[in-house]
TIDOGU-337206 format. One record per residue: x, y, z of N, C-alpha, C, CB in turn. Coordinates in steps of 0.05 Angstrom, whole numbers, padded with zeros to 5 digits, always signed. Atoms other than C-alpha are relative to their C-alpha. Glycine has a CB too. Layout:
XYZXYZXYZXYZ
...
END
This chain:
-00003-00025+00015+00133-00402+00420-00023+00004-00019+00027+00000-00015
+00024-00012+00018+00074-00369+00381+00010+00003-00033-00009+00032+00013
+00000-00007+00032+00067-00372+00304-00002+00022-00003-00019-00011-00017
+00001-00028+00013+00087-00308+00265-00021-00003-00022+00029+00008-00014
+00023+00002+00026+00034-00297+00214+00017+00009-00021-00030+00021+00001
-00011+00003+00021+00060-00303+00149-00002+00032-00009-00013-00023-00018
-00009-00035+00004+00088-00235+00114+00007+00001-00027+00028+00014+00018
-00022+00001+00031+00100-00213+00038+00023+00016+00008-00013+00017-00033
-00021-00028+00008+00158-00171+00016-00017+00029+00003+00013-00001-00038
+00001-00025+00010+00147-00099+00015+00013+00017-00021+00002+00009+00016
-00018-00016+00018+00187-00088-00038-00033-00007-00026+00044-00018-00008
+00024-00009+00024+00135-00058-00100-00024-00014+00023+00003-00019-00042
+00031+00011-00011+00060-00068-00076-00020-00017-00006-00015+00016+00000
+00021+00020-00005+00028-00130-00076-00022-00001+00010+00006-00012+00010
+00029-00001-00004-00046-00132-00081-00008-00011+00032-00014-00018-00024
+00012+00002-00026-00054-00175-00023+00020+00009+00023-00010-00030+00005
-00021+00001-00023-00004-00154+00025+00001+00038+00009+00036-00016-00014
-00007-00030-00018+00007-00079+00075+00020+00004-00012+00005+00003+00033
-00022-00006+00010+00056-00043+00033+00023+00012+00031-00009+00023-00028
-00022-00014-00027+00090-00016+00109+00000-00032+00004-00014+00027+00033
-00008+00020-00015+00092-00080+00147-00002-00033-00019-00019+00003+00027
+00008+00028+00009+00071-00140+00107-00019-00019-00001+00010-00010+00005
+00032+00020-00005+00014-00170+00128-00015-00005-00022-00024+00014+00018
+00009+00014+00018-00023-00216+00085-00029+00008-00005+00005-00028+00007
+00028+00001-00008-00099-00204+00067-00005-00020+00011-00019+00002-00017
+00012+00027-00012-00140-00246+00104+00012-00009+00023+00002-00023-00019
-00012+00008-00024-00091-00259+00163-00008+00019+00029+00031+00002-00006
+00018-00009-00019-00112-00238+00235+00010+00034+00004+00003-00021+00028
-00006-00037-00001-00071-00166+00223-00014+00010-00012+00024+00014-00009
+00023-00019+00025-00105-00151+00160-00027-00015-00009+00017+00006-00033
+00040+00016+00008-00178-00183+00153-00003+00015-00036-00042+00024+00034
+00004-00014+00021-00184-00132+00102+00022+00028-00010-00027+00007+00006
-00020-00019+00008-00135-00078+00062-00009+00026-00002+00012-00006-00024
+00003-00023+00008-00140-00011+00050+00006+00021-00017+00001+00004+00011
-00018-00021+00034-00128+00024-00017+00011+00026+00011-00028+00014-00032
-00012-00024+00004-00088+00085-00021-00025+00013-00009+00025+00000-00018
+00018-00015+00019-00145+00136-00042+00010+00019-00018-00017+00014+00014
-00010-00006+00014-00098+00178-00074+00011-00016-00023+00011+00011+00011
+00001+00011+00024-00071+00129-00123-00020-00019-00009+00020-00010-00003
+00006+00018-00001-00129+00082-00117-00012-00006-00038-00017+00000+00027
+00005+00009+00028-00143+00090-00197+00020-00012-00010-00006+00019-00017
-00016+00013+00010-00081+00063-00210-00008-00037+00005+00026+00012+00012
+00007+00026+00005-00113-00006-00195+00026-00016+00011-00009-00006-00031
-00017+00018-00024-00078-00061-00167+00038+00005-00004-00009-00041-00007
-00027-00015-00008-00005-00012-00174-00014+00017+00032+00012+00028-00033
-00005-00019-00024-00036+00023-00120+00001-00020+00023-00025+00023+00004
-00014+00004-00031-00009+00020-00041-00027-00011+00010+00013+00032+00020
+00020+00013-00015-00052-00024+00000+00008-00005+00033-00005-00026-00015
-00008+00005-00032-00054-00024+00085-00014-00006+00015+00008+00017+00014
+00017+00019-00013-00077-00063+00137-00005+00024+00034+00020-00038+00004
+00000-00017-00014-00082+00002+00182+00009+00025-00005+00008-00008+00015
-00016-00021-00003-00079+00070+00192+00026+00011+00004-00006+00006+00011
-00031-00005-00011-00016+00077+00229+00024-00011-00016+00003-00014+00029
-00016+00007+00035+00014+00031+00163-00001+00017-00012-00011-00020-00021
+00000-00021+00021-00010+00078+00125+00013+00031+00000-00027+00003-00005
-00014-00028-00007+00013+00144+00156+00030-00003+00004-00013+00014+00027
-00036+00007-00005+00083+00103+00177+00005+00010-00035+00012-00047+00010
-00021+00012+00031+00095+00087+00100-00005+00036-00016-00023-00040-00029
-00004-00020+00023+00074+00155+00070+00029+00018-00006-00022+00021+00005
-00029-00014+00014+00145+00191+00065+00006-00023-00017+00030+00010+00024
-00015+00030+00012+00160+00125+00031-00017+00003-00033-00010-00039+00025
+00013+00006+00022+00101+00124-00016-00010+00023-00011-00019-00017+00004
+00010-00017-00001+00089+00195-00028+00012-00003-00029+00001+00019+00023
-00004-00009+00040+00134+00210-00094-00006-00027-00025+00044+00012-00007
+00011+00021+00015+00113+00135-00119-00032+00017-00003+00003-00034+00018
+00018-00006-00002+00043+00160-00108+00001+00023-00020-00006+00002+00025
-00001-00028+00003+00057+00228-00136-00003-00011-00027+00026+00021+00010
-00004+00019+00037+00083+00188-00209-00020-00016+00001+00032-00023-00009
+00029+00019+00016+00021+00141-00213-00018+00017-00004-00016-00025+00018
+00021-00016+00007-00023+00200-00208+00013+00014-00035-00005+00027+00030
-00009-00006+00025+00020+00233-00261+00001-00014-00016+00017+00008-00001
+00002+00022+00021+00022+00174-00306-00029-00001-00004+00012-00029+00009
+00036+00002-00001-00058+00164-00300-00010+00029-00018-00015+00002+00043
+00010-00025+00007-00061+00239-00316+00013+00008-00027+00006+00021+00022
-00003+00004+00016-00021+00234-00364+00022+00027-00002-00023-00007-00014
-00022-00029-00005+00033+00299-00341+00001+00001+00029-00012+00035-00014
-00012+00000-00029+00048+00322-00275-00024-00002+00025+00017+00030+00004
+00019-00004-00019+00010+00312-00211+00002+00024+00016+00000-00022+00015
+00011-00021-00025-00015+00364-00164+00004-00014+00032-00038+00006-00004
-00002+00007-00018+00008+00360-00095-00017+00008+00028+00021+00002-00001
END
């Protein structure tokens, strides 16, 4: 039987880890992450993915989190 590659939680967003699936940085899913560009000033609160198709899965998920870090950053409401 083949080794699973190790996986965080997805619960809140962990710097190294695909906030959709889990994948670890550095493991053979995610070599490398991919910030959210919409929250990516929020710094290591923002959504990180080890793919497109992560990233477009998880947005109904991360959209009104996303929405409140911009608004917090801004300091009142975000623009959608």
């Amino acid at each position: 039987a083949a080794e699973e590659e190790p996986r965080c939680s997805t619960q809140g967003y962990p710097s190294d880890c695909c906030a959709q699936c889990g994948a670890l940085r550095g493991s053979e899913r995610a070599p490398k992450l991919r910030v959210c560009t919409r929250c990516k000033p929020a710094g290591e609160r923002a959504a990180r993915y080890c793919s497109t198709h992560c990233s477009h899965a998880h947005w109904p998920l991360h959209k009104p989190v996303c929405k409140a870090l911009r608004a917090e950053l801004a300091g009142g409401e975000a623009d959608m």
